[in-house]
C-alpha positions as CSV (number, residue, x, y, z in Angstrom):
1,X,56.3,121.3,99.8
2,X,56.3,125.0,99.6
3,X,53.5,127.0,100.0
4,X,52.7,127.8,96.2
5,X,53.0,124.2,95.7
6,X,50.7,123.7,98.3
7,X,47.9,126.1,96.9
8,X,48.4,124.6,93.3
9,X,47.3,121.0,95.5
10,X,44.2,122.1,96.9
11,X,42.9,123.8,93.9
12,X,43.8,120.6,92.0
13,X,41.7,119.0,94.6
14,X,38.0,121.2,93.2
15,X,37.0,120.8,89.9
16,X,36.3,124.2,87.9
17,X,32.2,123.8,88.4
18,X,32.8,124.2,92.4
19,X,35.7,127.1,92.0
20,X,33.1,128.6,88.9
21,X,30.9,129.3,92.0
22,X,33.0,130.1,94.5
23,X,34.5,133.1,92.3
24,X,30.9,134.0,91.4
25,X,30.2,134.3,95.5
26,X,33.5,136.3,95.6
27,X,31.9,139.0,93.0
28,X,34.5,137.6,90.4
29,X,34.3,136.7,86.5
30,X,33.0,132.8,87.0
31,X,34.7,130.4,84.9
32,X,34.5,129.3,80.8
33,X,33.6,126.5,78.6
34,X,34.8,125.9,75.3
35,X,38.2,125.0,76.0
36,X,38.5,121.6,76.2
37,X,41.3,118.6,77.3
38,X,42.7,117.6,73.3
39,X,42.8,113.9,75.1
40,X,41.9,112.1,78.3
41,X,40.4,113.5,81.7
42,X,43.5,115.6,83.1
43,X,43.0,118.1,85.7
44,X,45.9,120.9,86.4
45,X,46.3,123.6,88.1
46,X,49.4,126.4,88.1
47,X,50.5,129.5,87.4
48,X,49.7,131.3,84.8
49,X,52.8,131.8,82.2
50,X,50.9,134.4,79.4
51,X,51.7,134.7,75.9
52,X,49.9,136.8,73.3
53,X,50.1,135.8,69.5
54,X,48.7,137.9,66.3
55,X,48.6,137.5,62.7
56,X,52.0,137.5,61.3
57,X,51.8,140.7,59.5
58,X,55.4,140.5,57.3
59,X,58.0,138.0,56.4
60,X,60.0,138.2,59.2
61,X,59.1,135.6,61.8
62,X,61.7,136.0,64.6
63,X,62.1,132.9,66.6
64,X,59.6,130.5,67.1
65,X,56.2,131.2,69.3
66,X,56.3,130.0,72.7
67,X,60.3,129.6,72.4
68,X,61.5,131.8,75.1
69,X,58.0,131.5,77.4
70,X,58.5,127.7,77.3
71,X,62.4,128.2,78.1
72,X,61.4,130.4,81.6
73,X,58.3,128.5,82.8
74,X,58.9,126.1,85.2
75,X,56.7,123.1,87.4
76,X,54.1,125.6,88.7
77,X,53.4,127.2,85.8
78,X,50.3,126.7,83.1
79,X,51.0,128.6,80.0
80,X,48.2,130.7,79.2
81,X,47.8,131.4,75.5
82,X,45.9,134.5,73.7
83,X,44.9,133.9,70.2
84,X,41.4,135.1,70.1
85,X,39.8,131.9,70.0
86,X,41.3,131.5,65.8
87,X,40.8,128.1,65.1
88,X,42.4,128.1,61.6
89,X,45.6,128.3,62.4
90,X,47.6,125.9,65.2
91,X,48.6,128.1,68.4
92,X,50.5,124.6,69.9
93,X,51.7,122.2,69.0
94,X,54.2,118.7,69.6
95,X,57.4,120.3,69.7
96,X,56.1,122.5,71.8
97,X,54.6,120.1,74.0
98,X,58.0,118.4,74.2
99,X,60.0,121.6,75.6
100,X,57.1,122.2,78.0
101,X,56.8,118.7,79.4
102,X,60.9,118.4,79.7
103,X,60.4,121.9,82.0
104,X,58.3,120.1,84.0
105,X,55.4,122.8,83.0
106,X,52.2,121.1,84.1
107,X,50.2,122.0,80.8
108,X,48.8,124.5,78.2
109,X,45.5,126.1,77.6
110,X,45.2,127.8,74.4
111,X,42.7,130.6,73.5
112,X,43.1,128.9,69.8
113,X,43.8,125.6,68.1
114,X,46.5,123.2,68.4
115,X,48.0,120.3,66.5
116,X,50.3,116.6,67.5
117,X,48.2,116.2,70.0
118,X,49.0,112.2,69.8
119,X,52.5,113.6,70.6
120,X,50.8,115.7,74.0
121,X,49.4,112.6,74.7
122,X,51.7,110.2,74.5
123,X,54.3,112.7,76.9
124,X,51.2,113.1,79.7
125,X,51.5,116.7,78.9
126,X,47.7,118.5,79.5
127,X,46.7,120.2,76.0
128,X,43.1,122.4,76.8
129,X,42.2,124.4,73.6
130,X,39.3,125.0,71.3
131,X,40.0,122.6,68.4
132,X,42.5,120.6,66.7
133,X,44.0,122.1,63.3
134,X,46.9,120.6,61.6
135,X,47.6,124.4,59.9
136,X,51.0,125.4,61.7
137,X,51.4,128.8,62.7
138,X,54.6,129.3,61.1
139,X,54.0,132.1,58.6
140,X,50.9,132.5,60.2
141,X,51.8,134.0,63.8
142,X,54.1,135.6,65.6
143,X,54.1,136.3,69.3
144,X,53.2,139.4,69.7
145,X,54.2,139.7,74.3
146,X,54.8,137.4,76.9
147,X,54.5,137.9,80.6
148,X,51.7,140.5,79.9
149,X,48.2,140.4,81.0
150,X,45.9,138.6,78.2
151,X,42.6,138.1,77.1
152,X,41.2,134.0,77.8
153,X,37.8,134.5,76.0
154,X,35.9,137.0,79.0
155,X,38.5,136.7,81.6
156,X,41.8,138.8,81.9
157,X,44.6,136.7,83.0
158,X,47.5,138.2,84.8
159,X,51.0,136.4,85.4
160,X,51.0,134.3,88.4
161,X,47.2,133.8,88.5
162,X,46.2,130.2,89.0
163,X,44.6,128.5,86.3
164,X,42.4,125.5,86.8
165,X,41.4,123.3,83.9
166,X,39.8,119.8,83.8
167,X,37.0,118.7,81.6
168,X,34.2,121.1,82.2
169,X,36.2,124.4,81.3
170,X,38.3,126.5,82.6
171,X,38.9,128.8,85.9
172,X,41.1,131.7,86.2
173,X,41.3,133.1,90.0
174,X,43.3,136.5,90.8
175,X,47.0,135.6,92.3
176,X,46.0,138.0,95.3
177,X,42.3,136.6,95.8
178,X,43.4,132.9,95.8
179,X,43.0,132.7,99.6
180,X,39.6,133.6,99.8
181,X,38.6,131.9,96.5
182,X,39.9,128.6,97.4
183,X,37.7,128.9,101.4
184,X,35.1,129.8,100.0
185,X,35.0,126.5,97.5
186,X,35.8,124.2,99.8
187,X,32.7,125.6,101.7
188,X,30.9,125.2,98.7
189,X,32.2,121.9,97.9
190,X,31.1,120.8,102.2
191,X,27.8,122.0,100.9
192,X,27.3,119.8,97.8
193,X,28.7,116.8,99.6
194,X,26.1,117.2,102.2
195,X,23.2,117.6,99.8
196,X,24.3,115.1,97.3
197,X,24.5,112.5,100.7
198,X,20.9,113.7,101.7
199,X,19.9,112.8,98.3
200,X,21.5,109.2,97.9
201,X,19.8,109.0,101.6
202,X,16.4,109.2,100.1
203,X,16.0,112.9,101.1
204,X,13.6,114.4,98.2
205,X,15.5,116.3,95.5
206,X,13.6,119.3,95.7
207,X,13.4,119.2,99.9
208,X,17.4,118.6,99.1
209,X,18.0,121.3,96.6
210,X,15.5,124.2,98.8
211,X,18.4,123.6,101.6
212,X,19.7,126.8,102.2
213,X,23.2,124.7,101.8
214,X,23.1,125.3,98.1
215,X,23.0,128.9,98.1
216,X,26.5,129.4,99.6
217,X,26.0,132.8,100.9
218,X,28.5,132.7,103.6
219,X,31.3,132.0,100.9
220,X,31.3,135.7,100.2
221,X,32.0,136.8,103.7
């Protein structure tokens, strides 16, 4: 296993709630609800592949969105999509979903909509995104960069961050902060563990929650 491969593992290990606080401790943006799994419980996490779209403003369309993104991504990579949360209009969709999966690319998130999402489903390939629209984006978008930092809702995302993304949101940690990110949620994680055992122990819940534990104040050192 290499070592980006084994960072992507123990990410994949936290949900986005522990990381959430453990970027907050770290002094950075915490994570983001909103965009949600299109189907089942998946949880993945890679680097971030970026592509900004934007209403397509003339006739000519160029090739398709996501073509050439979706032809350079590979089994790391998320690809991270900037749309400005439209929900009119499909950002992703099955097609797409096939290319992606045959790269090995270990899902989508979508600052938009999305449509086939049977099709997603049926290929195991993660689809997070704000809504389901069956409006395609042909004539609609056009991709306006790709491998350029974008806008996810309140977060900035830069190539090669890692994206986490399971049912309660969505994380995006800074490529050269992942170290420290990823210590200081485990510690947070020890923390929880330990409390939620006091608690199932018959420890009081507010004797449990007072512990000191909870605060994680070491995970910003």
């Amino acid at each position: 296993m290499t070592a980006e491969a084994a960072l992507l593992a123990q990410f994949t290990a936290l949900d986005t709630a522990t990381v959430s606080d453990a970027l907050d401790a770290c002094g950075l943006p915490p994570g983001q609800g909103g965009l949600r799994p299109m189907w089942g419980r998946p949880r993945v996490a890679g680097f971030a592949v970026t592509v900004e779209l934007e209403p397509l403003a003339d006739e000519h369309t160029g090739a398709h969105i996501h073509t050439d993104t979706i032809a350079s991504a590979g089994p790391d990579d998320v690809v991270v999509v900037a749309n400005g949360g439209r929900t009119d209009v499909s950002s992703w969709g099955g097609i797409l979903s096939v290319g992606a999966s045959v790269r090995s690319v270990r899902g989508v998130v979508t600052d938009g909509a999305c449509r086939d999402v049977g099709q997603a489903r049926e290929l195991g390939f993660p689809v997070f995104a704000r809504a389901q629209v069956p409006a395609t984006a042909r004539g609609r978008l056009r991709q306006r960069s790709t491998g350029e930092p974008v806008a996810l809702g309140e977060v900035t995302v830069h190539p090669g961050d890692v994206v986490l993304a399971d049912e309660g949101g969505v994380v995006v940690v800074p490529r050269e902060r992942a170290p420290q990110v990823l210590e200081a949620a485990r510690r947070l994680a020890e923390r929880e563990a330990a409390i939620e055992a006091d608690v199932r122990a018959g420890v009081p819940l507010p004797q449990a929650m007072h512990d000191a534990r909870l605060a994680g104040t070491e995970a910003s050192r």
